[in-house]
NUTILO-324557 format. One record per residue (C-alpha): x, y, z; residue in one letter. Coordinates in steps of 0.5 Angstrom, whole numbers, padded with zeros to 4 digits, always signed. Each point is the difference from the previous one (the first is absolute). Layout:
// NUTILO-324557
XYZA;...
END
This chain:
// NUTILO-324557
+0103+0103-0004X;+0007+0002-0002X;+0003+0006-0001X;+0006+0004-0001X;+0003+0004+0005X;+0003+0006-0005X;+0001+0008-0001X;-0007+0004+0004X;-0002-0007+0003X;+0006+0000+0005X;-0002+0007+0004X;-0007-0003+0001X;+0002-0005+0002X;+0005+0003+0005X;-0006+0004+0002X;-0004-0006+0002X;+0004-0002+0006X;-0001+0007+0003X;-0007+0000-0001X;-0004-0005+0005X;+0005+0002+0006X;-0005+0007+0000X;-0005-0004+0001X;-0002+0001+0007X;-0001-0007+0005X;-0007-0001+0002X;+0001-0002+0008X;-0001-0008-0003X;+0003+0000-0006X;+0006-0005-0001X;+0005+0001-0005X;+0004-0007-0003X;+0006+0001-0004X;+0002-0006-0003X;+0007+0000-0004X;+0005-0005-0003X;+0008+0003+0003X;+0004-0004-0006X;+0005-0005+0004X;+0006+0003+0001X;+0003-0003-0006X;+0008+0003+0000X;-0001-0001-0008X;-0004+0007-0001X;+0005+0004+0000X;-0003+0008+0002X;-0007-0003+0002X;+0003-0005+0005X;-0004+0000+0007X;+0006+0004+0003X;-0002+0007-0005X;-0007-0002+0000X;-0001+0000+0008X;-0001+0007+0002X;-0005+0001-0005X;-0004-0006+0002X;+0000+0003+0007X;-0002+0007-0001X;-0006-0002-0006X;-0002-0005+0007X;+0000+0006+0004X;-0004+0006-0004X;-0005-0006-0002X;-0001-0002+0007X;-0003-0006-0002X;-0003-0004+0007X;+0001-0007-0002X;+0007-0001-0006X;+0001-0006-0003X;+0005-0002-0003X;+0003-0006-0005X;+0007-0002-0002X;+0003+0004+0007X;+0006-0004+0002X;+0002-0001+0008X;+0006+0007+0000X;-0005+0004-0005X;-0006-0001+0005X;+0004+0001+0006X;+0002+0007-0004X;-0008+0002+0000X;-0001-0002+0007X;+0006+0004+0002X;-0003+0007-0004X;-0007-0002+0000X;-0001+0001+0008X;-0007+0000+0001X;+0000-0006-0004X;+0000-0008+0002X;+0000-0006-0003X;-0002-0007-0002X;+0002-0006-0005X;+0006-0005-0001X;+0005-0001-0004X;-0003-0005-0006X;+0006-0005+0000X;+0000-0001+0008X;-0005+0003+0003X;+0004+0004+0004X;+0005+0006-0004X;+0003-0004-0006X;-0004+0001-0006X;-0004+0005-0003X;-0006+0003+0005X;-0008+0002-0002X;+0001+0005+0006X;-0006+0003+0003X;+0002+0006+0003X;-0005+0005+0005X;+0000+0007+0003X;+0000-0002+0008X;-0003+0008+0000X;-0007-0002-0003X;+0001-0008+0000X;+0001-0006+0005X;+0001-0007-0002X;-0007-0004+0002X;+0000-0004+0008X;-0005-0005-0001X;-0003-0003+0007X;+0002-0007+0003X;+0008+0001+0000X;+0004-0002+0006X;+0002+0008-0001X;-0006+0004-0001X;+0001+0005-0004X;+0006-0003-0003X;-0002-0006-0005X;-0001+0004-0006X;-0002-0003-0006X;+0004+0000-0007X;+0005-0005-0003X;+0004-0002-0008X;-0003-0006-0003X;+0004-0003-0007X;-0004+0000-0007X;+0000-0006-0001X;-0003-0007+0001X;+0002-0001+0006X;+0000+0008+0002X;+0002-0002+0009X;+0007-0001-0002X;+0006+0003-0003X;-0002-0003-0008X;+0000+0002-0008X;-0006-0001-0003X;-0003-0003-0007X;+0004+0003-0005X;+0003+0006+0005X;+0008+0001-0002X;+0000+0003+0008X;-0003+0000+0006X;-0006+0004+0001X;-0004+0003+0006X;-0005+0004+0002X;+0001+0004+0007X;-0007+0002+0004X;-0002+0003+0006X;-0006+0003+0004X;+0000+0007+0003X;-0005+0004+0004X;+0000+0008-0002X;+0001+0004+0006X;-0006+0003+0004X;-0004-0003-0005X;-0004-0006+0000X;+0002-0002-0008X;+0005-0006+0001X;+0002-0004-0008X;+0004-0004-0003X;+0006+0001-0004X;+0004-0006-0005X;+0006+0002-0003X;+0003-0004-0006X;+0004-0001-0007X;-0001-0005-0005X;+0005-0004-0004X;+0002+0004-0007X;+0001-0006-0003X;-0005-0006+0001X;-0006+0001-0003X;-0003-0006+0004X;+0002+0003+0006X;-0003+0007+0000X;-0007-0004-0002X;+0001-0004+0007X;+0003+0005+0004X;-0007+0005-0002X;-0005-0006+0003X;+0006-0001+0005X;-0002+0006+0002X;-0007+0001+0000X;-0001-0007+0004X;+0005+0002+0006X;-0003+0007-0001X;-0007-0002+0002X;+0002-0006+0005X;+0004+0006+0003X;-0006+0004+0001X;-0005-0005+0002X;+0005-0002+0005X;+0000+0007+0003X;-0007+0001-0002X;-0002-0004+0006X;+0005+0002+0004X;-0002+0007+0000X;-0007-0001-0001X;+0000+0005-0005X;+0001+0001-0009X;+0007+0000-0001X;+0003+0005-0006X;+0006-0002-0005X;+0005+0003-0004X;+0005-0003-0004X;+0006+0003-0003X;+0005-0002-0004X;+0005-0001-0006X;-0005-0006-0004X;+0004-0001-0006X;-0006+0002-0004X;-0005+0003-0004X;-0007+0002+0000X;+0000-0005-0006X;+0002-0006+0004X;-0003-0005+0004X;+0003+0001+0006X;-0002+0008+0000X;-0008-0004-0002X;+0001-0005+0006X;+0002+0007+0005X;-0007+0002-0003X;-0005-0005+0000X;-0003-0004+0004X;-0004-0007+0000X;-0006+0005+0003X;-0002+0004-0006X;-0003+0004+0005X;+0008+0003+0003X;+0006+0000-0002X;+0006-0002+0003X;+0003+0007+0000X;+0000+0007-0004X;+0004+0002-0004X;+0002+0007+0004X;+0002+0003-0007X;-0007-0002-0004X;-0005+0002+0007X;+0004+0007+0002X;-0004+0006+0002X;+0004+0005-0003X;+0003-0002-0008X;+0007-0004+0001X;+0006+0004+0000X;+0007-0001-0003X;+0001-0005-0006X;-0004-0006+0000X;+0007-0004+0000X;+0004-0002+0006X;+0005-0004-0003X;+0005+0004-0004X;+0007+0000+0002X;+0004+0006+0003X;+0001+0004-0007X;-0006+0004+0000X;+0002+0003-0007X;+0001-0008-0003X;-0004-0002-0006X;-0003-0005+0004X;-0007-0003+0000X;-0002+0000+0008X;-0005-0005+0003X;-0005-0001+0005X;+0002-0005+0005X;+0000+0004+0007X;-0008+0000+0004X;-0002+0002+0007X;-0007-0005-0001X;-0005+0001+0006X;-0007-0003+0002X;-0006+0002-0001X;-0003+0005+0005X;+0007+0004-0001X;+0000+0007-0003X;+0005+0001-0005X;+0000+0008+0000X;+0007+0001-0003X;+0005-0003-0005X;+0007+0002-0001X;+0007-0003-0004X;+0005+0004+0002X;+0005+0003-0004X;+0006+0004+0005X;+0007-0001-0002X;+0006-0001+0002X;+0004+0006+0000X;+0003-0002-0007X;-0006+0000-0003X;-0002-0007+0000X;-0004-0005+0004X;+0001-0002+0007X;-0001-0008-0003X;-0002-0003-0006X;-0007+0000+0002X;-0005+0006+0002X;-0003+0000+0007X;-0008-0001+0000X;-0003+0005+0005X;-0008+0000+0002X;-0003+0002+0006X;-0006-0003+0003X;-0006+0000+0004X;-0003-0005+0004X;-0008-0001+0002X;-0003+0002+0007X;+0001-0006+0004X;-0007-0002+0002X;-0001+0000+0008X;
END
């Protein structure tokens, strides 16, 4: 559904932001943000990434997000994150290089309550942690463009185990293509499809179920097909994924868009397009689009961060 963001509307939504961080945390709740920063692009004037940056960090911070994902970040606006984000790492590579050069999909964690998952059988024990970027594309192992993409697309993943707890889980991060129809409807069974190998692949490893959560900015509205792929599945007894914000415990709170622009008094139609999806047997129990501003009133990027907090099923022995 889309709405306008006008008069009495915009204090409620402010009101939004400061709500869920009055929750309190369970001892084995979880808290994902995903949030796409908005490359730094010189051509937006007072909202480029230099006036921007401060805000971002201190929504991070008052939030307290145990795993941040992020989109469109490039190489010097993540290392400013990694700088004031101390307790925070991260994982991902750059789209055009798989290094630094390009937009990243980066994962990061707050190391105080996660640490990337060591898998047995390395040459280093403890050391061989899982996680790595794979390209939205026919050929998604290398450096490529996909279908009718006009740019490279990437989805980010890593495996993190919760400190003194025995809850591990697997999180993908990824942002479709803006433009190509075609490619945002093969990225989604892309993604599915790497999703399961990975998880039946650990699965075996660890000899136990392996719980999933998808971020991302997707391009896409609940109406597409791409949105239908995330889901379904071709077991009618599951789905892939569910949509954080239709299974929440809690009723969502915050605008039902995520794409808007940084004018919050525009006379814009906003759309949904951002998700946290999870697999089965996660508990949403709340969800939140956030609306803090920068300090002259407007928004920290042209889209709003997504914000749920989780929880996960008691591990069998």
């Amino acid at each position: 559904m889309k709405r306008y963001l006008k008069g009495s509307y915009l204090y409620l939504f402010m009101f939004a932001s400061l709500v869920l961080v009055l929750q309190a945390h369970a001892v084995d709740d979880l808290r994902i943000m995903t949030y796409n920063l908005r490359y730094d692009n010189p051509g937006d004037s007072l909202d480029n990434w230099h006036f921007r940056k401060a805000t971002i960090v201190s929504m991070v911070r008052f939030h307290q997000p145990q795993v941040f994902c992020t989109q469109e970040g490039l190489v010097h606006q993540l290392q400013y994150l990694d700088s004031n984000l101390t307790t925070y790492r991260r994982v991902g590579v750059g789209r055009d290089d798989g290094k630094e050069q390009g937009e990243f999909c980066a994962i990061f964690y707050d190391t105080t309550a996660l640490e990337l998952l060591a898998l047995p059988g390395g040459k280093q024990p403890g050391k061989q942690t899982f996680g790595g970027t794979f390209w939205l594309s026919p050929t998604p192992d290398t450096i490529s463009v996909g279908w009718d993409a006009v740019l490279p697309r990437i989805a980010t993943y890593a495996m993190f185990h919760r400190k003194n707890t025995s809850t591990s889980f697997l999180v993908m991060n990824t942002h479709f293509d803006h433009i190509g129809v075609n490619a945002r409807n093969e990225s989604a069974q892309l993604l599915v499809q790497r999703s399961k190998q990975l998880c039946d692949s650990l699965g075996k490893i660890l000899s136990q179920e392996i719980h999933q959560i998808v971020t991302g900015d997707f391009n896409s509205s609940p109406a597409d097909f791409g949105y239908r792929v995330m889901t379904t599945s071709s077991n009618r007894e599951q789905r892939a994924f569910y949509d954080s914000r239709v299974v929440t415990q809690q009723p969502p709170i915050g605008p039902e868009y995520t794409y808007y622009g940084f004018d919050p008094r525009a006379d814009f139609h906003g759309e949904r397009i951002d998700y946290i999806f999870v697999s089965n047997q996660i508990d949403v129990l709340r969800y939140a689009t956030l609306t803090d501003y920068t300090s002259r009133a407007s928004f920290p990027s042209d889209h709003l961060p997504v914000v749920v907090d989780v929880r996960f099923p008691v591990a069998r022995k």
